[in-house]
C-alpha positions, 0 to 999 in steps of 0.5 A: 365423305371426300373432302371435294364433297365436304367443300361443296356441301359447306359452299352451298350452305353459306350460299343458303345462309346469305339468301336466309340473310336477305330473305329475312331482309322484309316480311314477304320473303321472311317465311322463304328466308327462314327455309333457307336458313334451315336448310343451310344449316342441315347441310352444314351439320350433315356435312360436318357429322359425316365428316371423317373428322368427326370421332365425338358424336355424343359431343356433337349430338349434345351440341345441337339439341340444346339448340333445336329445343331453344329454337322450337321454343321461341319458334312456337312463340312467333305468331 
């Protein structure tokens, strides 16, 4: 991936983590601030895992899982 378009995805991702901030800010908007925070973070690791960079993809992969079983786990618990 071309460091313009590294540069871009990373922009919109912090452009989708600070509408997550204030989607999260009340409990009508907190279901479309959470989308956001997800999306912005699929950016964020697409973007960083397609990065020419990125040599340790086990490391990587190893890295993320433990926080997407954490977050499934709490996840499943909010009502």
């Amino acid at each position: 991936m071309s460091n313009n378009l590294l540069t871009v995805a990373y922009i919109a991702a912090s452009a989708l983590f600070i509408l997550s901030l204030g989607g999260l800010s009340n409990q009508e908007s907190a279901r479309k601030g959470n989308i956001y925070g997800i999306l912005g973070m699929l950016i964020a690791f697409v973007a960083t895992a397609l990065s020419s960079n990125v040599t340790a993809y086990l490391t990587l992969g190893g890295m993320i899982l433990p926080g997407v079983i954490i977050g499934a786990i709490v996840a499943s618990r909010v009502a």
